[in-house]
C-alpha positions as CSV (number, residue, x, y, z in Angstrom):
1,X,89.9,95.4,42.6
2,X,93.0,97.2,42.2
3,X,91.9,99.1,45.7
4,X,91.4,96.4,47.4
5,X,94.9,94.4,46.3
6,X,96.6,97.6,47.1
7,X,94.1,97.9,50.5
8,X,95.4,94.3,51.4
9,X,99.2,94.5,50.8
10,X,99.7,97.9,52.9
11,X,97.6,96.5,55.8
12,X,99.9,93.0,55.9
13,X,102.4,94.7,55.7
14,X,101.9,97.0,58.5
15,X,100.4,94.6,60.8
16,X,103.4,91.8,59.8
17,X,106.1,93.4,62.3
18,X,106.2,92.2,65.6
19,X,104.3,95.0,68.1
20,X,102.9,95.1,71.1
21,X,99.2,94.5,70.2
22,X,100.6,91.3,67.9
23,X,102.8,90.0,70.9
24,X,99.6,90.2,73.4
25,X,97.5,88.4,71.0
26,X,99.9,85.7,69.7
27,X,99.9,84.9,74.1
28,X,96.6,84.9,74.8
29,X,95.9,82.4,71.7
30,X,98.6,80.2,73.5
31,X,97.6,80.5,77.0
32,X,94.0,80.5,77.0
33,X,92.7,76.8,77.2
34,X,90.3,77.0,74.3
35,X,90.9,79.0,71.3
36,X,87.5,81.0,71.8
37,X,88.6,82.0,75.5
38,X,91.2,84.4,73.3
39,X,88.1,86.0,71.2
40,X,87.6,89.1,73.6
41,X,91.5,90.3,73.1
42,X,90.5,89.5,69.0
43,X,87.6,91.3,68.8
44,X,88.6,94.4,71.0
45,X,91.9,94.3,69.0
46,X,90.0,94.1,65.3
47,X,87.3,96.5,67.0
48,X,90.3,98.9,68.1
49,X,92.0,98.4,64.5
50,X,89.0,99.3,62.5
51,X,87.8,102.1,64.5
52,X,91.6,103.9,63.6
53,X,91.5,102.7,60.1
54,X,88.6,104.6,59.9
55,X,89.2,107.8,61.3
56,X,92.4,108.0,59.0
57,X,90.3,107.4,56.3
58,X,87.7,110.1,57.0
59,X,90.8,112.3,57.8
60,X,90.1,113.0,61.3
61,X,92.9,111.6,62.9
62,X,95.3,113.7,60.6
63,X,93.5,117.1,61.8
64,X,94.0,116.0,65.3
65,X,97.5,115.1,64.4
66,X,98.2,118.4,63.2
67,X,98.0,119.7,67.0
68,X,102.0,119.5,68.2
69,X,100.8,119.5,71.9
70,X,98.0,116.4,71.2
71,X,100.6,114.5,69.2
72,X,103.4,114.8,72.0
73,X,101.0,114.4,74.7
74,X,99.9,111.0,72.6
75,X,103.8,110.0,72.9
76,X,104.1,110.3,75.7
77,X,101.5,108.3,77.4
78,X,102.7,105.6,74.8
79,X,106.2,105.8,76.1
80,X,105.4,105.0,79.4
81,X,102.6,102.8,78.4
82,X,105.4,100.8,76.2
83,X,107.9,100.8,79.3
84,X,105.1,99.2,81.7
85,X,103.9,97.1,79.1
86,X,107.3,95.9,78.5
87,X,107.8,95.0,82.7
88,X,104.7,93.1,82.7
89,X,106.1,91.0,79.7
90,X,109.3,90.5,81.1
91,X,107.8,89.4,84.8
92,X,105.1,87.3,82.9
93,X,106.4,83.7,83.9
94,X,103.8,80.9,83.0
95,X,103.2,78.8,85.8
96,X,103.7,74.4,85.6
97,X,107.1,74.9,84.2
98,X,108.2,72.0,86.7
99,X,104.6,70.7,87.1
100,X,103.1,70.9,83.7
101,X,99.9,72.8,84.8
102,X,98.4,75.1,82.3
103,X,100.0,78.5,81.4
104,X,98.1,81.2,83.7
105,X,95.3,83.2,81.1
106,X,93.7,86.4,80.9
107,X,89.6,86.7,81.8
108,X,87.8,88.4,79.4
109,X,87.6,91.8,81.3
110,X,91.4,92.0,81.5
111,X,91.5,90.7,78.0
112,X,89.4,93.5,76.8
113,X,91.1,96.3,78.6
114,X,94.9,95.1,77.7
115,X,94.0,94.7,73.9
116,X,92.5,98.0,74.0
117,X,95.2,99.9,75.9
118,X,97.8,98.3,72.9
119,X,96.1,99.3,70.3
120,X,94.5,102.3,71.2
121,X,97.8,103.8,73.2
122,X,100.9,102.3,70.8
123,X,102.0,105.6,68.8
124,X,103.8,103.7,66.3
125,X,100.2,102.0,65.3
126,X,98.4,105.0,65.3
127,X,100.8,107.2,63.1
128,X,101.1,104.3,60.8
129,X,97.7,103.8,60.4
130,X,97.5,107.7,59.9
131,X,100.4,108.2,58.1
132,X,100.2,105.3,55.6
133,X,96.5,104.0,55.3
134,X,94.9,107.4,56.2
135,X,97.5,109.0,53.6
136,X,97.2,106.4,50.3
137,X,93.3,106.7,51.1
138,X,93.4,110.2,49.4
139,X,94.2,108.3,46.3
140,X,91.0,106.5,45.9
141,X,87.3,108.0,46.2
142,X,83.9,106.8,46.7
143,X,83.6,103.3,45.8
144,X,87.5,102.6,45.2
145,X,87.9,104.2,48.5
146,X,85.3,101.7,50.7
147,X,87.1,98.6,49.1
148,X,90.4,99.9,50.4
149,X,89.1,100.6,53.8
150,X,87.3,97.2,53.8
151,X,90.4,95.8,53.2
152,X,92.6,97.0,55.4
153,X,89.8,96.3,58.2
154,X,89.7,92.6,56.9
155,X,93.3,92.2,56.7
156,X,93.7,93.0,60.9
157,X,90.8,90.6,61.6
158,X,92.3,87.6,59.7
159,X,95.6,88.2,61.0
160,X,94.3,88.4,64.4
161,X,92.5,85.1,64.2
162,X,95.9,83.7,62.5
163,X,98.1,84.8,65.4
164,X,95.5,83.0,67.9
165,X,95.2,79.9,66.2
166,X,99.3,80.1,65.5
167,X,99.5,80.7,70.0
168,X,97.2,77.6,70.5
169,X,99.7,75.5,68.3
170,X,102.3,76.7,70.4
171,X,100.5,76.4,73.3
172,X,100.0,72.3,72.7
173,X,103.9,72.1,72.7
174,X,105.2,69.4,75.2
175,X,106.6,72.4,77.3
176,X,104.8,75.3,76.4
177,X,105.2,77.3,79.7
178,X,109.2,77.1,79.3
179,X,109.2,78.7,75.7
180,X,106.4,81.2,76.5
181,X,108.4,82.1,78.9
182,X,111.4,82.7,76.5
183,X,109.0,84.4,73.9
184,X,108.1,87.0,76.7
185,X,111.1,88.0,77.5
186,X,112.0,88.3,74.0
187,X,109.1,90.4,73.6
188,X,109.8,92.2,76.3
189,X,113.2,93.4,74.9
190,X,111.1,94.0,71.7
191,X,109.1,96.7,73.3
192,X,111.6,98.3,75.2
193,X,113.5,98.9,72.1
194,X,110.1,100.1,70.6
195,X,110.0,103.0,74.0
196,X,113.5,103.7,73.2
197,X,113.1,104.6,69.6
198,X,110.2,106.5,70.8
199,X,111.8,108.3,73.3
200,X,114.6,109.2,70.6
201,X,111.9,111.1,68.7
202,X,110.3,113.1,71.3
203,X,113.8,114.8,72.4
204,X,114.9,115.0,69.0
């Protein structure tokens, strides 16, 4: 029990910050007409989550790690991954805002590629999932150690499905297109912050 607690308050509290793969499903909960048109981003997302919860677990992702060239190399595909990402957001402009139509939505395909591309190519998710889960992991073992794991995995698949539902709420606003709009660029401010700071590291 005391695993899992301690499983469950470093997974909340490393998926609580607003990222990249949190922003992408908070908007696809909001824009997508049914709540269940958002499930491919959720379940790539959780998928994508549990796979790298994993691996730092086992320890893999820490020998990897240990590589300078693979680690930079890692950065810097997430750099410019965060700069893109961070354009799209900021040229993301619902349409309706003066005729009330719904907010333009994802398919499934593009939902599936975009969740996996944040949460498989944000540095700051992979190192904390290596550096924090994959690193208090050593302090368990055997059973102790598969209740931490499962929850961590649990804690990104409920959040998931609470960011959704939270995006639909939003999304029945009386004039949702005009603050998803402002939530974008927000976002988009967000992540460029995020490249910046990660930029920073590489040179230094």
């Amino acid at each position: 029990m005391q695993a899992f607690i301690h499983g469950m308050i470093l997974a909340l509290g490393l998926i609580l910050p607003l990222g990249v793969q949190n922003i992408f499903i908070f908007n696809q909960g909001a824009t997508q007409k049914k709540l269940r048109g958002s499930f491919p981003a959720i379940i790539t997302a959780g998928l994508c989550d549990s796979i790298l919860i994993l691996l730092a677990v086992m320890g893999v992702s820490i020998i990897i790690f240990t590589i300078t060239w693979i680690k930079t190399l890692v950065f810097l595909i997430g750099l410019f991954f965060l700069l893109y990402m961070g354009v799209v957001m900021w040229r993301s402009n619902p349409d309706g805002i003066a005729n009330s139509k719904e907010p333009k939505s994802f398919p499934a395909r593009k939902q599936i590629t975009f969740a996996a591309s944040v949460s498989l190519l944000n540095p700051h998710a992979i190192m904390d999932t290596i550096g924090v889960i994959g690193t208090s992991s050593l302090a368990y073992s055997h059973v102790d150690k598969l209740f931490f794991t499962a929850a961590c995995i649990g804690v990104s698949w409920v959040w998931f499905f609470f960011l959704a539902i939270l995006g639909r709420r939003i999304g029945k606003l009386r004039n949702p297109n005009l603050v998803l709009k402002r939530i974008n660029r927000l976002s988009a401010i967000i992540i460029w912050c995020m490249a910046l700071y990660l930029g920073i590291q590489l040179v230094f």
